[in-house]
CHARMM internal coordinates of N, CA and C (Angstrom, degrees):
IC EDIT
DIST 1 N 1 CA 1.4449
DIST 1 CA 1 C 1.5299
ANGL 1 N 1 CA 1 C 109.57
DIST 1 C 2 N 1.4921
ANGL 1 CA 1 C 2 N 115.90
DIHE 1 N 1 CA 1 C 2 N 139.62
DIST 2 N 2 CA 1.1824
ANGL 1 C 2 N 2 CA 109.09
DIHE 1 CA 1 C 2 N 2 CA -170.93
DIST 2 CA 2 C 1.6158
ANGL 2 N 2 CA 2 C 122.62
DIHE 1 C 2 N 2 CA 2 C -93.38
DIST 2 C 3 N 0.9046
ANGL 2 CA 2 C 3 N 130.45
DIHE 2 N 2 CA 2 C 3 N 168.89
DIST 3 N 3 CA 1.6205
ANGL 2 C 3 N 3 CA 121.17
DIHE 2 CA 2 C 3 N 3 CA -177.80
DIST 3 CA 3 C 1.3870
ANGL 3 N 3 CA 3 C 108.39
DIHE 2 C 3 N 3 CA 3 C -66.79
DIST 3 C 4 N 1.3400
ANGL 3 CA 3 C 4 N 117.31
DIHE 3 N 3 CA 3 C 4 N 157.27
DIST 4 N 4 CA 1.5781
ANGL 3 C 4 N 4 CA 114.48
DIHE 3 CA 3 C 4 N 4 CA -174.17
DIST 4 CA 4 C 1.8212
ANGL 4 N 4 CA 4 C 94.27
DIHE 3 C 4 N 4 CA 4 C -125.84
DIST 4 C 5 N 1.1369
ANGL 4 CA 4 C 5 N 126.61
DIHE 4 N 4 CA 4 C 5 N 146.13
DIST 5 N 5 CA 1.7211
ANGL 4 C 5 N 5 CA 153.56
DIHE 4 CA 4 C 5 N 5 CA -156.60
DIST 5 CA 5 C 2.4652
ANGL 5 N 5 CA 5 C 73.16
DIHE 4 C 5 N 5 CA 5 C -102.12
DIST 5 C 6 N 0.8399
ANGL 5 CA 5 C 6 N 100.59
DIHE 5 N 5 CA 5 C 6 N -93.05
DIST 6 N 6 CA 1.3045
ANGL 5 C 6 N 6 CA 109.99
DIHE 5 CA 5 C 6 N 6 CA 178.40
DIST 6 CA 6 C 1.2311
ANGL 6 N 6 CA 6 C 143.93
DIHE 5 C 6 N 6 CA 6 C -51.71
DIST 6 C 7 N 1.5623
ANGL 6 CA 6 C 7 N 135.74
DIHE 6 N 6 CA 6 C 7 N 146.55
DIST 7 N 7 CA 1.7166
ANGL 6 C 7 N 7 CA 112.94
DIHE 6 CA 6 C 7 N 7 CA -165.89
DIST 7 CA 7 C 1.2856
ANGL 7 N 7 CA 7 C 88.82
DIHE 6 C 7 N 7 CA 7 C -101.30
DIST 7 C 8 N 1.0117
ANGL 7 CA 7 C 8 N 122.52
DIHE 7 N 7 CA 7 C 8 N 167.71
DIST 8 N 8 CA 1.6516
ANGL 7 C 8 N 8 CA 156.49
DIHE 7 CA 7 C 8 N 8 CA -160.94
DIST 8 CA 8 C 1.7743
ANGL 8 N 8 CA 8 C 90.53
DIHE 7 C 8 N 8 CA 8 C -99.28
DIST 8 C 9 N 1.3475
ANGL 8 CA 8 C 9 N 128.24
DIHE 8 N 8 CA 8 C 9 N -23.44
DIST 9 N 9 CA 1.1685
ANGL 8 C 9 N 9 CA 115.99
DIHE 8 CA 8 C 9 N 9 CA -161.66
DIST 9 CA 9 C 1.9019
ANGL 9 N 9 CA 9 C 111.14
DIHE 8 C 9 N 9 CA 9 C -103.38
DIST 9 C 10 N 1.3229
ANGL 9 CA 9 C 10 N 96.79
DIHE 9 N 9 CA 9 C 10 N -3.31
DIST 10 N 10 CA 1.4657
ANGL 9 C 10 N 10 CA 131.24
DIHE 9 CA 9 C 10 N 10 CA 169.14
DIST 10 CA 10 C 1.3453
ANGL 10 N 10 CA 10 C 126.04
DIHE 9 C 10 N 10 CA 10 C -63.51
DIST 10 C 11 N 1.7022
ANGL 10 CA 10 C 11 N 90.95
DIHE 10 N 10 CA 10 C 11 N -49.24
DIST 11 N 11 CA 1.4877
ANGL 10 C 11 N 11 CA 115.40
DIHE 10 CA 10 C 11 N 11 CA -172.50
DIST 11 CA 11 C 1.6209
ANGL 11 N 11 CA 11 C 102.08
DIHE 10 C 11 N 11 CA 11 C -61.29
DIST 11 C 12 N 1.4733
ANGL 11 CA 11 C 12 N 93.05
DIHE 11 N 11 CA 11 C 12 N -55.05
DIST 12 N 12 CA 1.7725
ANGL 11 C 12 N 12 CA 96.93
DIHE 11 CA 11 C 12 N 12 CA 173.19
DIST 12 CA 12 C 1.0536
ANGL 12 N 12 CA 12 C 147.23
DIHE 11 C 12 N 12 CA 12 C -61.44
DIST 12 C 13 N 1.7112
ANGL 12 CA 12 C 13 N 108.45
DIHE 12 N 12 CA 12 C 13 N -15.08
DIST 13 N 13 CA 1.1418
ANGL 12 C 13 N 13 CA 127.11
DIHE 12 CA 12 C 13 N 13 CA 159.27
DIST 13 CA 13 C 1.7687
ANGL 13 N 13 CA 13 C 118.96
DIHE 12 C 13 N 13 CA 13 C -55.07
DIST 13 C 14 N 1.3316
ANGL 13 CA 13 C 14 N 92.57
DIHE 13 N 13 CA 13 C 14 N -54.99
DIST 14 N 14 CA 1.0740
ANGL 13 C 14 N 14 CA 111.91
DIHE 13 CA 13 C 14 N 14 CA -179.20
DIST 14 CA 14 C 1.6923
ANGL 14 N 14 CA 14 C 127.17
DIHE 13 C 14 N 14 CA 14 C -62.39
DIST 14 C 15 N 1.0942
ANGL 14 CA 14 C 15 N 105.21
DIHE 14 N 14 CA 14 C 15 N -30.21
DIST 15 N 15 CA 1.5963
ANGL 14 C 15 N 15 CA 112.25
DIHE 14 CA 14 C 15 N 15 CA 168.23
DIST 15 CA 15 C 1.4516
ANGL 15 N 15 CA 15 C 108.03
DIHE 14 C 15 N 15 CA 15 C -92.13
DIST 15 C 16 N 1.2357
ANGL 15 CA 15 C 16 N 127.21
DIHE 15 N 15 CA 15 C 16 N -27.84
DIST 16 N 16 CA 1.6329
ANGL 15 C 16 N 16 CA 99.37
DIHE 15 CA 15 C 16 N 16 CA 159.85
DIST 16 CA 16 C 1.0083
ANGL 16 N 16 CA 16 C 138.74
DIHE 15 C 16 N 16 CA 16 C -109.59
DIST 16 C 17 N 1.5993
ANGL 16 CA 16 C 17 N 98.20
DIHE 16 N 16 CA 16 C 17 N 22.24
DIST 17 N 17 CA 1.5564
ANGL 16 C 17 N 17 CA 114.29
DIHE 16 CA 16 C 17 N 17 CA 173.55
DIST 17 CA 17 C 2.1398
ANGL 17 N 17 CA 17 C 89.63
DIHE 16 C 17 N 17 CA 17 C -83.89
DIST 17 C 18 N 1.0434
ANGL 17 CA 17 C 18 N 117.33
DIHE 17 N 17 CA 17 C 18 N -24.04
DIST 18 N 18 CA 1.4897
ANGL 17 C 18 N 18 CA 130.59
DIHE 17 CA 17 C 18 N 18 CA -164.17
DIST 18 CA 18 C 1.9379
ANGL 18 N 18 CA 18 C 98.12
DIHE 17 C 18 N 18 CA 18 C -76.53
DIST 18 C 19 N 1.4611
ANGL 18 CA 18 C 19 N 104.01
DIHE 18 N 18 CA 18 C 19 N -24.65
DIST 19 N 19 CA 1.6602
ANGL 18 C 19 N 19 CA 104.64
DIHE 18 CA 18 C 19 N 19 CA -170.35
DIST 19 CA 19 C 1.4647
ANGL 19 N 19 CA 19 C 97.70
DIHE 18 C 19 N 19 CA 19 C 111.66
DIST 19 C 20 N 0.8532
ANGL 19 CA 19 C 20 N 135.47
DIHE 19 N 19 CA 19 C 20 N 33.05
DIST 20 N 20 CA 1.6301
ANGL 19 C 20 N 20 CA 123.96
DIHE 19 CA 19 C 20 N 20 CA 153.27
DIST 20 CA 20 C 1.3188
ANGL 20 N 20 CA 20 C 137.39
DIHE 19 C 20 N 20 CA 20 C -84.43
DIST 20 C 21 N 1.1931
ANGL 20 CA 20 C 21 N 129.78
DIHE 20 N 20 CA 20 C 21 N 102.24
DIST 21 N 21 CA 1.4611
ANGL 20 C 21 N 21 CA 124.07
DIHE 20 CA 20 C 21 N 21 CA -138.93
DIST 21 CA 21 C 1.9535
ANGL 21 N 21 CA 21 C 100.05
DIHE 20 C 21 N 21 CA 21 C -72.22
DIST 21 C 22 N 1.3940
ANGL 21 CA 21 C 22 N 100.40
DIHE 21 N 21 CA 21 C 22 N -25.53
DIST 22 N 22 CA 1.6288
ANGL 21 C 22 N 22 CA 108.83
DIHE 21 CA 21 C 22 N 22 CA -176.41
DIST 22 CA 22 C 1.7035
ANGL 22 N 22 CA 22 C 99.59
DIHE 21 C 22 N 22 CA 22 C -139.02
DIST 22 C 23 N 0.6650
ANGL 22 CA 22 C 23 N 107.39
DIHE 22 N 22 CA 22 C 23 N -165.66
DIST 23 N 23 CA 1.6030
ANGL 22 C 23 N 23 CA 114.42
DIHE 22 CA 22 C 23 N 23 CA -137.57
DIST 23 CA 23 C 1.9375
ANGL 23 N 23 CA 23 C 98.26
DIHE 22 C 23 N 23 CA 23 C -148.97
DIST 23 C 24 N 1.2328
ANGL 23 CA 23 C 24 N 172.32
DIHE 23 N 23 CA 23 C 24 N 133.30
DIST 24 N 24 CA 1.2598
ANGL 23 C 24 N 24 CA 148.68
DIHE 23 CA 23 C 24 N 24 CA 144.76
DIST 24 CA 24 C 1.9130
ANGL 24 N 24 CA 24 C 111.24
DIHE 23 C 24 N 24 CA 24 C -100.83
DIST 24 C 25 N 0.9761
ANGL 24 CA 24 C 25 N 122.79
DIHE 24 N 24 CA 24 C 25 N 157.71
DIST 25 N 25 CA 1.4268
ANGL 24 C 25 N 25 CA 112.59
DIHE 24 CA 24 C 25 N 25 CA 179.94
DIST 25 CA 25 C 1.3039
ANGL 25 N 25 CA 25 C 113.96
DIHE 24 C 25 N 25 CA 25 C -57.16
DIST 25 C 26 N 1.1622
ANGL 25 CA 25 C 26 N 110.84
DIHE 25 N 25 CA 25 C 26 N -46.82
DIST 26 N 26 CA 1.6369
ANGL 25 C 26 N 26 CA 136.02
DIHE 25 CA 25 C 26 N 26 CA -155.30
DIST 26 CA 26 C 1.6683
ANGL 26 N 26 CA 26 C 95.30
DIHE 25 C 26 N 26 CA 26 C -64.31
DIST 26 C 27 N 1.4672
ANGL 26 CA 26 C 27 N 119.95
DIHE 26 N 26 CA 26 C 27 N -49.83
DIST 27 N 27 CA 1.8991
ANGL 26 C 27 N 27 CA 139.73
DIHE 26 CA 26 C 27 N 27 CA -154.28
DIST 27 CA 27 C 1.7892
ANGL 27 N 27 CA 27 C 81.17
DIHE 26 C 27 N 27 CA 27 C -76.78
DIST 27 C 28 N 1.3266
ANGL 27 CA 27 C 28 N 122.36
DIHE 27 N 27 CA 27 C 28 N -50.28
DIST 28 N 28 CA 1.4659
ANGL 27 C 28 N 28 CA 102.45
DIHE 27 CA 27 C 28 N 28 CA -176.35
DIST 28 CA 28 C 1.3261
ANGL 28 N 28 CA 28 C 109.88
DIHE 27 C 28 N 28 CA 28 C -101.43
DIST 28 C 29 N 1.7009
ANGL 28 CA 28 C 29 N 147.80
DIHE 28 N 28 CA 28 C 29 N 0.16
DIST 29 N 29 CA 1.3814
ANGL 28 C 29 N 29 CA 91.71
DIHE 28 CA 28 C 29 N 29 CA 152.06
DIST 29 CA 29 C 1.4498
ANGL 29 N 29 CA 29 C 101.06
DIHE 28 C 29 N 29 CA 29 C -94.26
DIST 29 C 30 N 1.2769
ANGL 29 CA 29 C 30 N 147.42
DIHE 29 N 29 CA 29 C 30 N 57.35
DIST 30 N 30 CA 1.0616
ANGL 29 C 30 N 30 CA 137.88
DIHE 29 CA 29 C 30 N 30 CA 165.30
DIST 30 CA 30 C 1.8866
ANGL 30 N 30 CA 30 C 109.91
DIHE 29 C 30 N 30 CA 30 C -97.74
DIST 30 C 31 N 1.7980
ANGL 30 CA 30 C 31 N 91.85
DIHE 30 N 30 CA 30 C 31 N -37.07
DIST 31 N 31 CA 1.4110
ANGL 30 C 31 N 31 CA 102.32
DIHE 30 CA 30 C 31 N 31 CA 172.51
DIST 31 CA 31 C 1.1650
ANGL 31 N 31 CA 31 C 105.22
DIHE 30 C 31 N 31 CA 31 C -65.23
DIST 31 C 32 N 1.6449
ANGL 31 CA 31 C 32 N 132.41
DIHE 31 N 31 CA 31 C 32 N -29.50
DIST 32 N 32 CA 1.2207
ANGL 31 C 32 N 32 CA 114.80
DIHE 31 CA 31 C 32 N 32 CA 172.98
DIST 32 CA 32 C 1.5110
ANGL 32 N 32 CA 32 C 148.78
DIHE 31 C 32 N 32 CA 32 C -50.07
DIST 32 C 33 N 1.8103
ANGL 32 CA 32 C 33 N 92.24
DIHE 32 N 32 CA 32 C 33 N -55.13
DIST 33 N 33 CA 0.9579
ANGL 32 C 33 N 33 CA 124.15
DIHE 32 CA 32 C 33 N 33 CA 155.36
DIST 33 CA 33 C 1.9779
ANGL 33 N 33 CA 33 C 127.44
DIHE 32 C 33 N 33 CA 33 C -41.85
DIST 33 C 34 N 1.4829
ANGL 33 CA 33 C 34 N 110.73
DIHE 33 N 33 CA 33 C 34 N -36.47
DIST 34 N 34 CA 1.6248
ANGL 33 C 34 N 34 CA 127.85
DIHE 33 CA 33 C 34 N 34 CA 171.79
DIST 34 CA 34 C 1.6337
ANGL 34 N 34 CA 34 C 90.56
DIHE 33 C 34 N 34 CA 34 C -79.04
DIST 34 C 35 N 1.2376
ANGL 34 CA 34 C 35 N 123.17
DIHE 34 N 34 CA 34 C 35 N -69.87
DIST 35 N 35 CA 1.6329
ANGL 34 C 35 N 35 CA 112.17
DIHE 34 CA 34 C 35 N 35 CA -169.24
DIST 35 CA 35 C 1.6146
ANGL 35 N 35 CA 35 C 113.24
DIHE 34 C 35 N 35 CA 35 C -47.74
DIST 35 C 36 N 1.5161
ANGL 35 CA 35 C 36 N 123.04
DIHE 35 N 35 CA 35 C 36 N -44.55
DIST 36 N 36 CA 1.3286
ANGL 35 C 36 N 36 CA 115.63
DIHE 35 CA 35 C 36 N 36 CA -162.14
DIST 36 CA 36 C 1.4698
ANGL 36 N 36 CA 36 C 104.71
DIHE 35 C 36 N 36 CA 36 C -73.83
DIST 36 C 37 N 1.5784
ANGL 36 CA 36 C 37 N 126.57
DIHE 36 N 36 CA 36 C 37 N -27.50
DIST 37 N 37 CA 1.3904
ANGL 36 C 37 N 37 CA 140.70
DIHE 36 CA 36 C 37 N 37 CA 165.59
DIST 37 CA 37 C 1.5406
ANGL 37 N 37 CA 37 C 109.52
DIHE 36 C 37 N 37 CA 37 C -43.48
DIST 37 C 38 N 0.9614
ANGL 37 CA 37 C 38 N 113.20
DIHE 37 N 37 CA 37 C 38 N -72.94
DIST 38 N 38 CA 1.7767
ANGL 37 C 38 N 38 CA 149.71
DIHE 37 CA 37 C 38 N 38 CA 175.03
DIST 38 CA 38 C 2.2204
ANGL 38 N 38 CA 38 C 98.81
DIHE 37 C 38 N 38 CA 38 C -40.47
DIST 38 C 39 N 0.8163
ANGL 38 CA 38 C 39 N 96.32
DIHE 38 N 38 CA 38 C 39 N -70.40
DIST 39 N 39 CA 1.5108
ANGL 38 C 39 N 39 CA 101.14
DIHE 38 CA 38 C 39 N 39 CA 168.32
DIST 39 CA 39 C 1.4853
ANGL 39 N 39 CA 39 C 111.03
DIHE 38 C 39 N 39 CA 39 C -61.95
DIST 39 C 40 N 1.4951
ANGL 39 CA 39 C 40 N 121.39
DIHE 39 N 39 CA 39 C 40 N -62.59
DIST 40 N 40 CA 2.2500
ANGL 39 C 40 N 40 CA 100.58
DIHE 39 CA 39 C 40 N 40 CA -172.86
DIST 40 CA 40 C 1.5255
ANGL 40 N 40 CA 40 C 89.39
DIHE 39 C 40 N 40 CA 40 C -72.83
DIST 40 C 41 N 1.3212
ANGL 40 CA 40 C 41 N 139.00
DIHE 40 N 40 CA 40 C 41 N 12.82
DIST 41 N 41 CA 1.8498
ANGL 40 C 41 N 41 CA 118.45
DIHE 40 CA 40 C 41 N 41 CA 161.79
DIST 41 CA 41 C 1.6255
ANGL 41 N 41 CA 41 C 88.41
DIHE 40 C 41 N 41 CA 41 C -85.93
DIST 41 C 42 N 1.2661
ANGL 41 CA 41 C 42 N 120.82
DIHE 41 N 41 CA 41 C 42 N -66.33
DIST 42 N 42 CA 1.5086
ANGL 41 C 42 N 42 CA 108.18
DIHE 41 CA 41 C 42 N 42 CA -167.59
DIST 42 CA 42 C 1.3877
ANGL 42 N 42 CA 42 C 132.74
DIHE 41 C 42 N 42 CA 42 C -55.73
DIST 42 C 43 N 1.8129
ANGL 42 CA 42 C 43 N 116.70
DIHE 42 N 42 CA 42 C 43 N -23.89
DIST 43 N 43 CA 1.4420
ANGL 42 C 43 N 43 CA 137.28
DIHE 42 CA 42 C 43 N 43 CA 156.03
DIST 43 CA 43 C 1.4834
ANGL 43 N 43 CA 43 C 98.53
DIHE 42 C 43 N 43 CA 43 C -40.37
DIST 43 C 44 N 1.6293
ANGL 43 CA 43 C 44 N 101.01
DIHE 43 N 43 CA 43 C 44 N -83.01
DIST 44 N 44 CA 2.0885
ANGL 43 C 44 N 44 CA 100.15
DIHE 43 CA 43 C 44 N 44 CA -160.11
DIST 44 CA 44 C 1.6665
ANGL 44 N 44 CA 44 C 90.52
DIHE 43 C 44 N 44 CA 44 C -44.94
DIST 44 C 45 N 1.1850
ANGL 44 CA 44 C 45 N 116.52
DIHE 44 N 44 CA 44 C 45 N -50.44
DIST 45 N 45 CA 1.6503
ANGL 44 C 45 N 45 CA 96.70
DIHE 44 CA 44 C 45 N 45 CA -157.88
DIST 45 CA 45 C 1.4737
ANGL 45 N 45 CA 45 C 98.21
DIHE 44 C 45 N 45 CA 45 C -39.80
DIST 45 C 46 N 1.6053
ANGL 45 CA 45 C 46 N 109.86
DIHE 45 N 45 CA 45 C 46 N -83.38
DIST 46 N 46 CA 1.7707
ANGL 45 C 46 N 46 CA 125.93
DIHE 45 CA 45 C 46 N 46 CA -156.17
DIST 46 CA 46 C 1.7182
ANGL 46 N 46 CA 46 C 95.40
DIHE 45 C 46 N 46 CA 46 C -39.88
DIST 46 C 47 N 1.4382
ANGL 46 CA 46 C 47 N 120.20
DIHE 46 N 46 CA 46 C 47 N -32.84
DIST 47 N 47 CA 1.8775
ANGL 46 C 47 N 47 CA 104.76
DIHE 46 CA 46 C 47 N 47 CA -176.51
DIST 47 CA 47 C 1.8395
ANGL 47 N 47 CA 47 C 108.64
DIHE 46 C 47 N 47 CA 47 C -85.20
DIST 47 C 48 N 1.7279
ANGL 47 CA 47 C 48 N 100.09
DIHE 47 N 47 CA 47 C 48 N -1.32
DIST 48 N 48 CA 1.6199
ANGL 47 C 48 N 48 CA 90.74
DIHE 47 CA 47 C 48 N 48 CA 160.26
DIST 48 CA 48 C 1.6957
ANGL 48 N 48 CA 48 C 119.29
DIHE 47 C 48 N 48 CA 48 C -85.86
DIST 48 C 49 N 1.1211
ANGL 48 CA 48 C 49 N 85.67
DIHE 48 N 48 CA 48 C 49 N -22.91
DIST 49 N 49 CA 1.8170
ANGL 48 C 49 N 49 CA 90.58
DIHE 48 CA 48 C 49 N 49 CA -157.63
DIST 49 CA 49 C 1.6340
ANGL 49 N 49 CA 49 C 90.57
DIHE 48 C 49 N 49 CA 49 C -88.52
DIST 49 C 50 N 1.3753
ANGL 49 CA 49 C 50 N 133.40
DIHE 49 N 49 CA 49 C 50 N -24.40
DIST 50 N 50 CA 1.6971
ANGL 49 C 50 N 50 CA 115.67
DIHE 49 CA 49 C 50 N 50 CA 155.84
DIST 50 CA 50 C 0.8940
ANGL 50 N 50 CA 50 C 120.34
DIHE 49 C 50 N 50 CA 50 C -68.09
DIST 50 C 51 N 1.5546
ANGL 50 CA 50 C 51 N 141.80
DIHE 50 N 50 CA 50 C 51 N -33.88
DIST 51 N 51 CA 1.1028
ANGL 50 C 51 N 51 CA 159.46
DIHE 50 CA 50 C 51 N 51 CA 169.94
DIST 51 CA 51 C 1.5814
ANGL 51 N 51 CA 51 C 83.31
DIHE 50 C 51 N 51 CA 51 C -46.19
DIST 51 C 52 N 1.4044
ANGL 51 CA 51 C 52 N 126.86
DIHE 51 N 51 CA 51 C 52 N -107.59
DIST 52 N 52 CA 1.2915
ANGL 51 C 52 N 52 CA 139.70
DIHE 51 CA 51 C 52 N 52 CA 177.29
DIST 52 CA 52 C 1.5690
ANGL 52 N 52 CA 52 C 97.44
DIHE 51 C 52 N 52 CA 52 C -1.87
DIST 52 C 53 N 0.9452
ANGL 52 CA 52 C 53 N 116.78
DIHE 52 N 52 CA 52 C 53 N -79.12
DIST 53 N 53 CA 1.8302
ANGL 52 C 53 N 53 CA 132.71
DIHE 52 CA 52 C 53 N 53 CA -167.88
DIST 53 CA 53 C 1.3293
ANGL 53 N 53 CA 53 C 103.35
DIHE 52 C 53 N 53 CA 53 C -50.98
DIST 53 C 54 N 1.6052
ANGL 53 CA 53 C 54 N 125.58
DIHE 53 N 53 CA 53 C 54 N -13.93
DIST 54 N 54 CA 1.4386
ANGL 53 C 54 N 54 CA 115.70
DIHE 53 CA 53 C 54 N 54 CA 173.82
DIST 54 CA 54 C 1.5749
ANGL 54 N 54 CA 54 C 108.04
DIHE 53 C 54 N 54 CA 54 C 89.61
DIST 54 C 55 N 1.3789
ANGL 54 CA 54 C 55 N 109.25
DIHE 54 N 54 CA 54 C 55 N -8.72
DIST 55 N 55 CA 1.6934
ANGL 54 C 55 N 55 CA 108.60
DIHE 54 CA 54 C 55 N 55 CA 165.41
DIST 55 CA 55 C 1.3914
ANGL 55 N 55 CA 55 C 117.61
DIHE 54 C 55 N 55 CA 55 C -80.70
DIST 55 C 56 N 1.9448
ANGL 55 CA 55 C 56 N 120.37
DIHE 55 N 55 CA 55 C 56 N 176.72
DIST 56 N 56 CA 1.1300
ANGL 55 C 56 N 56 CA 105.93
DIHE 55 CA 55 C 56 N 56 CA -163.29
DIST 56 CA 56 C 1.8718
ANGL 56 N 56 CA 56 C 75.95
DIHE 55 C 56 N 56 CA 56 C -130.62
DIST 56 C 57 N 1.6010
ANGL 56 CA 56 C 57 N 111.54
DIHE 56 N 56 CA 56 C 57 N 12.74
DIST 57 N 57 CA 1.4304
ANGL 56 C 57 N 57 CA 101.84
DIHE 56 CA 56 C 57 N 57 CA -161.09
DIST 57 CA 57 C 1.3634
ANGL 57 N 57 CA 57 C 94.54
DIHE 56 C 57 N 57 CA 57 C -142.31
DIST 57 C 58 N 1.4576
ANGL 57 CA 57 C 58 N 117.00
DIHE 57 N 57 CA 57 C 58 N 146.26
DIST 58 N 58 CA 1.5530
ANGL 57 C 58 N 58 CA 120.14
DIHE 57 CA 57 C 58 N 58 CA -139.90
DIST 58 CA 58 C 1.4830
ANGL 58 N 58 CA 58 C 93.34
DIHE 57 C 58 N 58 CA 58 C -119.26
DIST 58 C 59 N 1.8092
ANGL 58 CA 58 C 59 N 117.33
DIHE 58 N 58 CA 58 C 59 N 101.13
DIST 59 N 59 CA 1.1117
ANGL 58 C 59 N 59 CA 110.91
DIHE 58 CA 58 C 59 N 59 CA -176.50
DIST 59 CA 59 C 1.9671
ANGL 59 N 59 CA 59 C 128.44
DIHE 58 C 59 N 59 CA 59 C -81.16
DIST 59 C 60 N 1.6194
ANGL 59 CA 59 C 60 N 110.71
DIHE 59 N 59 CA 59 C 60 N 177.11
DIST 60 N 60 CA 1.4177
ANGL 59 C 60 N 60 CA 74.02
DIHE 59 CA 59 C 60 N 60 CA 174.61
DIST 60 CA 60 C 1.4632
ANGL 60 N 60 CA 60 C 140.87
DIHE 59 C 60 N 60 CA 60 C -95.79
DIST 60 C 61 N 1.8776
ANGL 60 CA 60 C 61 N 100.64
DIHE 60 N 60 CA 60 C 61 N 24.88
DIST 61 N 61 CA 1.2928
ANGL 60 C 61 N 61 CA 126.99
DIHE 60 CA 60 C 61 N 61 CA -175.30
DIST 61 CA 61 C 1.9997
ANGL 61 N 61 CA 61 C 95.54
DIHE 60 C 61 N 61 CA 61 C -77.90
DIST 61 C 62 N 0.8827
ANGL 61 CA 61 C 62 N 81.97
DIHE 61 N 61 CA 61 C 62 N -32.88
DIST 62 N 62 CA 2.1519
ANGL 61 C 62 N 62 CA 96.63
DIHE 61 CA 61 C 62 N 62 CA -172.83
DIST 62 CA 62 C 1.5660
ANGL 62 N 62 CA 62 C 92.83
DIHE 61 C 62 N 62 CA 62 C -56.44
DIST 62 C 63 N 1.2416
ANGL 62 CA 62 C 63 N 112.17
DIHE 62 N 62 CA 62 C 63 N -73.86
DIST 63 N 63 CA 1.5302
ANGL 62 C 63 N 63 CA 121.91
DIHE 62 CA 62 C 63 N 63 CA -171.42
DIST 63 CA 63 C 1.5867
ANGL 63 N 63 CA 63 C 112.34
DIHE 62 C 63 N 63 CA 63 C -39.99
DIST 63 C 64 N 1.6739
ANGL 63 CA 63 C 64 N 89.38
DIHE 63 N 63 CA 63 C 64 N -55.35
DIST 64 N 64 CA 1.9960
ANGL 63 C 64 N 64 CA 87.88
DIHE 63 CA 63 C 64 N 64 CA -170.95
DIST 64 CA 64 C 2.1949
ANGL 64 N 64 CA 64 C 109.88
DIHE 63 C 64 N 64 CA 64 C -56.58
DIST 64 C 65 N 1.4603
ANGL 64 CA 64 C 65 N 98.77
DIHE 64 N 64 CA 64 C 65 N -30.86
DIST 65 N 65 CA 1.4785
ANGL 64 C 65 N 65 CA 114.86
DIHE 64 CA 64 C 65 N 65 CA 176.56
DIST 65 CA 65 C 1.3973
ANGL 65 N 65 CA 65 C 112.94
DIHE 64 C 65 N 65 CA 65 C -44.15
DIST 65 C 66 N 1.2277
ANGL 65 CA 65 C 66 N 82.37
DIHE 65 N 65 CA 65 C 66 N -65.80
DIST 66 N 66 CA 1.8118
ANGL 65 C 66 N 66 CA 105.74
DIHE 65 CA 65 C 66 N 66 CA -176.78
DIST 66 CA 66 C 1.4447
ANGL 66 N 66 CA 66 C 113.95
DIHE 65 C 66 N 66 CA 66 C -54.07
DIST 66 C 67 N 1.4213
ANGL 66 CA 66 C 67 N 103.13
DIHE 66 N 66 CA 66 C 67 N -45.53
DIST 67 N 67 CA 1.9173
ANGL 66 C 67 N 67 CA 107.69
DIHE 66 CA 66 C 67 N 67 CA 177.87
DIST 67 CA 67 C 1.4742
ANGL 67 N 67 CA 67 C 106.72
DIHE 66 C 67 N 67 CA 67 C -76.82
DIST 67 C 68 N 1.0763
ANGL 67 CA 67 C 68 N 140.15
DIHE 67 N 67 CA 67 C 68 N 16.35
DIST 68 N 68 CA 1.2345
ANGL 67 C 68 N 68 CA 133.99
DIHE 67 CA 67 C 68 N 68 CA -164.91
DIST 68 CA 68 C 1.6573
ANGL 68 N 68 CA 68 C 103.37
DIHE 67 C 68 N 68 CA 68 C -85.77
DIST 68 C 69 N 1.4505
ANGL 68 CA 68 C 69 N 131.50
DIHE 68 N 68 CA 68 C 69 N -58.22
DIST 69 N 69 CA 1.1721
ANGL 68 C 69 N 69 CA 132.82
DIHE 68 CA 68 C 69 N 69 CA 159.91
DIST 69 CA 69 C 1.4123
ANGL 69 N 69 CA 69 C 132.91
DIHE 68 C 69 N 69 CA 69 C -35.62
DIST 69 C 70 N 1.3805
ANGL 69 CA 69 C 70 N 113.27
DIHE 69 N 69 CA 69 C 70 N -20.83
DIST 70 N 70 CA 1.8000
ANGL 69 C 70 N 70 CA 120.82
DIHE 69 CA 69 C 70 N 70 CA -160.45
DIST 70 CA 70 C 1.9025
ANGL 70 N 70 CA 70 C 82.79
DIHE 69 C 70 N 70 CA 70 C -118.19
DIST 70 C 71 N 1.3621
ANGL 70 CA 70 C 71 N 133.00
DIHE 70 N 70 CA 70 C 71 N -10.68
DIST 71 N 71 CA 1.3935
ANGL 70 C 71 N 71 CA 113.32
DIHE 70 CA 70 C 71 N 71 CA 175.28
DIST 71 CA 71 C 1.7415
ANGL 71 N 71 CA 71 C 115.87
DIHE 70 C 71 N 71 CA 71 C -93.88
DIST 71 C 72 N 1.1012
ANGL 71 CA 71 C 72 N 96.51
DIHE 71 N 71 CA 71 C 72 N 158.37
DIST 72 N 72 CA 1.3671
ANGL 71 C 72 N 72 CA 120.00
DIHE 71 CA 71 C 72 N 72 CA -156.45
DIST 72 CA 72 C 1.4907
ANGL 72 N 72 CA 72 C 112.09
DIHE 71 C 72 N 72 CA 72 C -100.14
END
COOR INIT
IC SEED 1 N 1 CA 1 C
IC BUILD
């Protein structure tokens, strides 16, 4: 099993803070698994676009840039 960036106990927060009347193990770490994906796509972006910008330090103008495609 691989290491997880995120707690599992988060996930659940998060889905019934969303309206989920129950919760299943499987539905949150699966959300886990989509968020931690979802985040190192938006990481490489924001460390391209400093890179690009000639910085060596990843501001949080980079990040919001970078997430701009994956928001809803």
């Amino acid at each position: 099993m691989r290491s997880s960036e995120f707690g599992l106990a988060a996930m659940y927060r998060i889905l019934k803070k969303s309206g989920a009347p129950r919760v299943s193990d499987e539905s949150a770490d699966e959300l886990r698994r989509v968020v931690e994906d979802l985040a190192a796509r938006i990481a490489r972006n924001a460390v391209d676009l400093s890179a690009h910008a000639g910085r060596r330090t990843v501001r949080a103008d980079d990040v919001k840039m970078a997430s701009r495609p994956f928001r809803a």
